[in-house]
C-alpha positions in Angstrom: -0.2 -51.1 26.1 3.3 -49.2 26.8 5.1 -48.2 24.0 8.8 -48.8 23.0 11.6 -47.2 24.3 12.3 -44.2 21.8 16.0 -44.9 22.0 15.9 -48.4 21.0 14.6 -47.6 17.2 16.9 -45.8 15.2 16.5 -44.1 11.6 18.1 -46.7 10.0 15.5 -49.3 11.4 12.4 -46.9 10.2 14.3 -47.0 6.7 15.6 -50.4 5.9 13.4 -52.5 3.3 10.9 -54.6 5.5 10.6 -58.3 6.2 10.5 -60.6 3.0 6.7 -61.0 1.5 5.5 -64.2 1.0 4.4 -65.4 -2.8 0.9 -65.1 -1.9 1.3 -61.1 -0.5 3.4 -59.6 -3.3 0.5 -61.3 -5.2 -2.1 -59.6 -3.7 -0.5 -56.7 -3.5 0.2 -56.1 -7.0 -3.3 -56.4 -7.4 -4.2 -53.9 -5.2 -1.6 -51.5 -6.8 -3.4 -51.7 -9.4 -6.9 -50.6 -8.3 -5.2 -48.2 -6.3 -3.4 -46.4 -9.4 -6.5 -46.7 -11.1 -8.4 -45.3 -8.2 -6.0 -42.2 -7.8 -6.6 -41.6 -11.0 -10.3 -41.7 -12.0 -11.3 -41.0 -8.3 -9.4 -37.3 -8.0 -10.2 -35.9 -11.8 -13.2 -33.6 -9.9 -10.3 -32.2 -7.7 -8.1 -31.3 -10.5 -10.8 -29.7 -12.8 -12.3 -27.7 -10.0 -11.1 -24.7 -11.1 -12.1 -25.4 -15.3 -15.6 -26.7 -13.9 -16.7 -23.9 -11.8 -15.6 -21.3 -15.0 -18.3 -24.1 -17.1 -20.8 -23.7 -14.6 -20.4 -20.1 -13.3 -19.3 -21.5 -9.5 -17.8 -19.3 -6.7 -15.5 -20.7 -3.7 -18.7 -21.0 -1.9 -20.5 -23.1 -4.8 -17.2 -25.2 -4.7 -17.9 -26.3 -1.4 -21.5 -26.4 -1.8 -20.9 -28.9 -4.6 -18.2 -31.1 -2.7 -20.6 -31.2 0.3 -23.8 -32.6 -1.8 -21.1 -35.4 -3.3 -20.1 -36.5 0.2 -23.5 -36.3 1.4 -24.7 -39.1 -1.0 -21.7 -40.9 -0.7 -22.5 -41.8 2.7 -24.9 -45.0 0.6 -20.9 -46.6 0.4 -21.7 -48.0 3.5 -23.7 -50.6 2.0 -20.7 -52.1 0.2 -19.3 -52.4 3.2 -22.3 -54.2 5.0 -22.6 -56.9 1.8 -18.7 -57.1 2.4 -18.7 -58.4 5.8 -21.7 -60.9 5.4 -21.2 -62.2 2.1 -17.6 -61.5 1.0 -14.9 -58.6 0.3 -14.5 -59.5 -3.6 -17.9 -58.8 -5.6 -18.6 -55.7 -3.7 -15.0 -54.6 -4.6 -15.1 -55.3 -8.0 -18.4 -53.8 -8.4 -16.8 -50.8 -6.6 -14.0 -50.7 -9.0 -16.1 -50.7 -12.0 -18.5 -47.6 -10.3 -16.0 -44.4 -9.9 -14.7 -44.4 -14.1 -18.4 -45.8 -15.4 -19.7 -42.9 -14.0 -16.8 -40.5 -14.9 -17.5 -41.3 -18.2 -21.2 -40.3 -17.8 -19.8 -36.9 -16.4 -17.8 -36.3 -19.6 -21.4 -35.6 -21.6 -23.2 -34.1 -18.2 -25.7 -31.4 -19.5 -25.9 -29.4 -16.4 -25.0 -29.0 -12.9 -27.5 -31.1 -11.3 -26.4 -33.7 -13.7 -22.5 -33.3 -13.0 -23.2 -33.0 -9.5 -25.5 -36.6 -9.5 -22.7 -38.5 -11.5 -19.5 -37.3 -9.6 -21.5 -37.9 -6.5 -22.0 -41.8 -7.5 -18.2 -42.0 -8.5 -17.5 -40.7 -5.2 -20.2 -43.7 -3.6 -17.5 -46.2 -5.6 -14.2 -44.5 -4.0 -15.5 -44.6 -0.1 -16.6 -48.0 -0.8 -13.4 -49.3 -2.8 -11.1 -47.8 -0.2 -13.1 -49.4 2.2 -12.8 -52.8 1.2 -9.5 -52.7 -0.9 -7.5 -51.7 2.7 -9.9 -54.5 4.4 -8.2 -57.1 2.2 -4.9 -56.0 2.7 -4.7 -56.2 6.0 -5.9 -60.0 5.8 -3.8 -60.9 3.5 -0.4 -59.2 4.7 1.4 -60.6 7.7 1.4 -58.0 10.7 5.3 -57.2 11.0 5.0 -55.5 7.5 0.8 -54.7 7.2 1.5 -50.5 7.6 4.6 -50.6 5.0 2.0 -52.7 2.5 -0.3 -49.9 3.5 2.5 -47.5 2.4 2.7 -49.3 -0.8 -1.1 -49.5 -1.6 -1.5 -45.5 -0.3 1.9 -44.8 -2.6 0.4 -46.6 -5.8 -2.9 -44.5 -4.5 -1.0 -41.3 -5.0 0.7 -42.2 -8.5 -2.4 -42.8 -10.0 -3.0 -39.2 -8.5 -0.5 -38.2 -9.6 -1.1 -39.2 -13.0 -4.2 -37.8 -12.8 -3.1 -34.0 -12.3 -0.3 -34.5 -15.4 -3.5 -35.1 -17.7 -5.3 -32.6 -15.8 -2.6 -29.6 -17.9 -4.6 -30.5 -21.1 -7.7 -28.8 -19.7 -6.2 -25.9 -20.8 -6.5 -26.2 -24.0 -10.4 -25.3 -24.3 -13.1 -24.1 -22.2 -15.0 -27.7 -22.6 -11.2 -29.8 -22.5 -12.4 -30.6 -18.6 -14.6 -33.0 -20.6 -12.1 -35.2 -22.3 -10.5 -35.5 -19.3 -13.3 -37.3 -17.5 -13.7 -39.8 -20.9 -10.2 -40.5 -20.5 -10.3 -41.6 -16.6 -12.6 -44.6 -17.8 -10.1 -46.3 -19.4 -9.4 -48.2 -15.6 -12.5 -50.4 -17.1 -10.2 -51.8 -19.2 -8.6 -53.8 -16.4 -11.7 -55.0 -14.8 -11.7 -58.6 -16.5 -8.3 -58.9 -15.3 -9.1 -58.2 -11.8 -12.3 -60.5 -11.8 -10.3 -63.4 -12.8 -7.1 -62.9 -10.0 -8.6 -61.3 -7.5 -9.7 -64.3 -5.1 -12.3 -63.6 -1.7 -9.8 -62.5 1.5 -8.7 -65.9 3.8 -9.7 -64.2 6.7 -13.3 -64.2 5.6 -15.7 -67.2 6.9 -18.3 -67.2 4.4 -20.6 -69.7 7.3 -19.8 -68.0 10.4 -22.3 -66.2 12.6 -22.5 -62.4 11.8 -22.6 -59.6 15.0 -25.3 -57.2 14.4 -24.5 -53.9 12.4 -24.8 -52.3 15.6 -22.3 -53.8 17.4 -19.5 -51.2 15.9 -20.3 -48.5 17.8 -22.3 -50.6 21.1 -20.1 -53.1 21.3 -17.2 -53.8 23.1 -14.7 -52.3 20.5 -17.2 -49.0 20.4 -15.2 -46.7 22.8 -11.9 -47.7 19.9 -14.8 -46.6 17.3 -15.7 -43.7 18.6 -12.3 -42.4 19.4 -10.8 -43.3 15.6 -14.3 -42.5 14.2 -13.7 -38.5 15.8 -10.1 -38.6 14.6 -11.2 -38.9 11.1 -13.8 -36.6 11.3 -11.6 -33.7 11.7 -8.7 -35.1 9.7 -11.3 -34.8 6.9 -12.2 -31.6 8.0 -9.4 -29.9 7.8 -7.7 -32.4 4.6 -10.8 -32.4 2.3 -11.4 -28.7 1.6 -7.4 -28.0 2.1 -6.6 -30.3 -0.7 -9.5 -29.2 -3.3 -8.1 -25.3 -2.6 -4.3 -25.9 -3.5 -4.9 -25.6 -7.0 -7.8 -22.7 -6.9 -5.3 -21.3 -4.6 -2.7 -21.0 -6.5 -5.2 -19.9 -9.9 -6.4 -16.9 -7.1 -2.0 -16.0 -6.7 -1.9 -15.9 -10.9 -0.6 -19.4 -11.8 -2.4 -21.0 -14.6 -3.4 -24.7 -14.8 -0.1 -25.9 -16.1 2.0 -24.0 -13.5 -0.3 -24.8 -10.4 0.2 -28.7 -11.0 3.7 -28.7 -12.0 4.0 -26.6 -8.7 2.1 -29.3 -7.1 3.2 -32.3 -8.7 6.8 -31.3 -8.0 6.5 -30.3 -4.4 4.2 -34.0 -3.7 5.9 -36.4 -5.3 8.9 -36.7 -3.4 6.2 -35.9 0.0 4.7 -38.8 -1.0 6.9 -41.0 -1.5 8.8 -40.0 1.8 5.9 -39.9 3.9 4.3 -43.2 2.9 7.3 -45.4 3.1 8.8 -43.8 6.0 5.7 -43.8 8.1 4.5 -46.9 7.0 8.0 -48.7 8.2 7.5 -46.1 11.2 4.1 -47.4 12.1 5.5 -51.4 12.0 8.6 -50.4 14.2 7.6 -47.7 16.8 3.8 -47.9 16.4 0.7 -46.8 15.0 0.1 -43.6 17.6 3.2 -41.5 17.8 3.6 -41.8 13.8 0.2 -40.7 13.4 0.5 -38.0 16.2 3.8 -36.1 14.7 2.3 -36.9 11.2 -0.9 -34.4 12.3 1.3 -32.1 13.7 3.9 -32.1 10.7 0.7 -32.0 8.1 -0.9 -29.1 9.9 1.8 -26.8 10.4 2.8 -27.1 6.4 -0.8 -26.8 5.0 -1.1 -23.3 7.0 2.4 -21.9 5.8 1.7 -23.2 2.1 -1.9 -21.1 2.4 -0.8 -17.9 4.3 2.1 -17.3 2.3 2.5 -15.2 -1.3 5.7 -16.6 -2.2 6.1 -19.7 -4.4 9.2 -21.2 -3.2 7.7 -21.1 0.7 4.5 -22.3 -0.3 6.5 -25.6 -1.9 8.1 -26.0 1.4 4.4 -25.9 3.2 3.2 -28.3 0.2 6.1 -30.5 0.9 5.6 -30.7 4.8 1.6 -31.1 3.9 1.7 -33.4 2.1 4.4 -35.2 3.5 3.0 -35.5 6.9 -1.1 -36.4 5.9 1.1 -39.1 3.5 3.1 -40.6 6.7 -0.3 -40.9 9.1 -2.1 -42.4 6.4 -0.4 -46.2 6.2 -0.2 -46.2 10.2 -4.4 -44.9 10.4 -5.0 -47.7 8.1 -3.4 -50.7 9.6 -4.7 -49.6 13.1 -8.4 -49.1 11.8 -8.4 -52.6 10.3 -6.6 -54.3 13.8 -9.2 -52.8 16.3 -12.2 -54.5 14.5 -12.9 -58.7 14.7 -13.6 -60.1 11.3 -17.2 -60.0 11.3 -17.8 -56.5 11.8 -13.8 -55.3 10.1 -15.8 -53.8 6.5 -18.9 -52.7 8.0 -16.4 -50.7 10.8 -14.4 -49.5 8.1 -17.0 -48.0 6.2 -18.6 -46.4 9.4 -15.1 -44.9 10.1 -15.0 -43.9 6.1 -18.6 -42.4 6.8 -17.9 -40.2 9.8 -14.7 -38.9 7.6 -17.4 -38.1 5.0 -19.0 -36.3 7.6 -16.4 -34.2 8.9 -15.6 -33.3 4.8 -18.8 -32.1 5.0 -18.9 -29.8 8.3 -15.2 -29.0 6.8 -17.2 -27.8 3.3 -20.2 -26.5 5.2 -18.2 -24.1 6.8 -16.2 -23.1 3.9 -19.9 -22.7 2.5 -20.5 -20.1 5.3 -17.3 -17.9 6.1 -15.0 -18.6 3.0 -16.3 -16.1 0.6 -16.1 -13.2 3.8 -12.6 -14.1 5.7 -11.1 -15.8 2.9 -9.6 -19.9 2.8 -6.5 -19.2 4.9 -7.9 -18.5 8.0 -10.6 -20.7 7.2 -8.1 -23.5 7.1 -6.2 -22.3 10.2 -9.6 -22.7 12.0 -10.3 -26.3 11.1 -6.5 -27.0 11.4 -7.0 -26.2 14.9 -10.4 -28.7 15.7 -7.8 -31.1 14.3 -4.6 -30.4 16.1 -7.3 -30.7 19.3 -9.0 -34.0 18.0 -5.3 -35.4 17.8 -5.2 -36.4 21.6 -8.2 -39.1 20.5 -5.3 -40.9 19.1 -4.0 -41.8 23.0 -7.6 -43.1 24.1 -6.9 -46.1 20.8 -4.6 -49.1 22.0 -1.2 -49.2 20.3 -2.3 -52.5 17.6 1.4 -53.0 16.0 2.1 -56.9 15.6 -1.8 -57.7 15.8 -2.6 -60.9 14.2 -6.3 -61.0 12.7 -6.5 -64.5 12.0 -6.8 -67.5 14.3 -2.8 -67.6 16.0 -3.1 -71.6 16.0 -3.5 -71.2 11.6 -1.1 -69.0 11.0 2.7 -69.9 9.7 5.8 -68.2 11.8 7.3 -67.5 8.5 5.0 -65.2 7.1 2.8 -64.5 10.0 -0.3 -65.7 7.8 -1.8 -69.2 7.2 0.1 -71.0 5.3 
């Protein structure tokens, strides 16, 4: 498919509020802000005490990366949320996914020991690759394709606050040597919300509870395979390069002399405008010009900041690379997310999710495994400039993808011209 002119979108098209949401999406969607704040919050508190954890259990850069790899390795078991997902129903799985990541943060509050840190943060993680999963699943059913990638932007933004959030909290782990602890208690109190959720969230309208199921292995035989494969790569080295960038910003700047208060007011002030920017922008960018050239510049943009923010010394360039960073992973994410739910058919949409989810997992983990190897000798910036490259190179799988703006992924003969769902 061809894609738009260039010249017949301008900027004030990419920034103009979107179409009108029907009752029924702004419902949904409010509900999904909400696991998604919650999510950003309970699901990033490892990231943020990384560098009061490793002091606790006497952990180099290199044991940092062996610890993040062991957590993605057994979070590849998410998958399985997905698979009940597509043959028996989004909600349960995602409610049970919900309840997972601060349940088990709480049980890391009291962990006795490394293995025991390691096994809890590692079944949190299981909950976020599986929430994720499903929660962008049901968004795309519910929301009407002119305006799916701004929701996207919306969910991913509320994602980020609740991020956010968590790296304001994260300054109290200064206080004592054991504070990292309360800080993981606190991150359960998501669980509060959970009998809220079970009673409003309803099972996606997309879903056909009766109708016949492709076999699991028809995501990467089928005919949609060669789409799998191709986004399935992209995301590998996205997560490559994104996973152990963003768990070194704040042991970065702890190596440069700022303390744990500085470092996230340094990075909370630099990424919450990014944010913001990058999600609404390139999720309005992804519904009006298209999914692939907002992702492509988004990589490019992303890449280029991340390696000035780690190969510089000085604070006020390294906001700038923070900002651009952050910034352009932000703007790829709402278009990669629309496009990874329109490529799929309904039957096999989780199950593909969670396969694309899984091979991210596994490029966080060749990402870690080499940080594991050469961090400790030639030090994280030119370890990041190495995996920034595999990225910049896995971009061009974003060409062999159809352009899926506009895609419908319900029946066209059910769905209402007004809001581009079933009525």
């Amino acid at each position: 498919m061809s894609l738009p002119p260039p010249l017949t979108v301008s900027l004030l098209d990419v920034v103009k509020p979107p179409e009108r949401l029907s009752k029924r999406e702004i419902r949904v969607l409010a509900l999904l802000a909400i696991v998604a704040f919650s999510q950003g919050w309970a699901g990033n508190v490892l990231t943020h005490t990384l560098a009061l954890t490793r002091e606790t259990f006497g952990l180099s850069d290199g044991g940092v990366a062996g610890l993040q790899a062991t957590v993605r390795a057994v979070a590849l078991l998410a998958l399985v949320f997905s698979w009940w997902g597509d043959r028996h129903g989004r909600r349960k799985p995602l409610l049970l996914a919900f309840f997972v990541i601060p349940a088990a943060n709480i049980v890391t509050a009291i962990a006795p020991s490394l293995t025991a840190f390691t096994l809890s943060q590692a079944t949190a993680r299981i909950g976020t690759i599986a929430l994720s999963a499903l929660a962008l699943v049901v968004l795309a059913e519910e929301i009407g394709p002119a305006v799916r990638a701004y929701a996207a932007g919306i969910f991913a933004l509320f994602l980020s606050m609740g991020t956010g959030f968590s790296l304001i909290v994260s300054r109290f782990g200064d206080l004592s040597p054991e504070a990292w602890r309360w800080l993981f208690a606190a991150s359960g109190i998501p669980l509060m919300v959970l009998p809220f959720l079970v009673i409003n969230i309803s099972e996606s309208r997309a879903f056909e509870k009766d109708a016949e199921r492709p076999p699991l292995r028809s995501v990467i035989t089928g005919p949609t395979a060669k789409f799998f494969w191709a986004i399935a790569g992209l995301s590998f080295a996205l997560s490559a390069f994104t996973g152990p960038g963003a768990n070194f910003i704040l042991l970065r700047l702890n190596d440069l002399g700022w303390n744990q208060a500085g470092a996230s007011n340094l990075l909370l002030g630099t990424s919450t405008p990014a944010v913001a920017i990058g999600l609404l922008v390139g999720g309005k960018a992804a519904d009006i010009i298209g999914r692939r050239p907002t992702e492509m510049v988004s990589i490019l943009v992303g890449v280029a900041g991340a390696l000035l923010f780690f190969f510089t010394d000085t604070a006020w360039v390294g906001g700038i690379g923070l900002f651009l960073s952050v910034g352009g992973a932000s703007a790829f994410s709402p278009a990669l997310s629309a496009q990874r739910s329109e490529l799929f058919p309904t039957g096999i949409r989780a199950t593909a999710g969670a396969w694309v989810v899984n091979a991210a997992i596994f490029g966080g983990l060749f990402g870690f495994s080499i940080g594991r190897l050469v961090i400790d000798s030639i030090g994280v910036p030119v370890t990041m400039a190495v995996l920034g490259g595999i990225l910049i190179a896995a971009s061009s799988l974003i060409w062999v993808m159809p352009e899926t703006k506009g895609t419908h992924l319900v029946d066209p003969d059910d769905i209402d011209p007004a809001i581009g769902m079933p009525a």
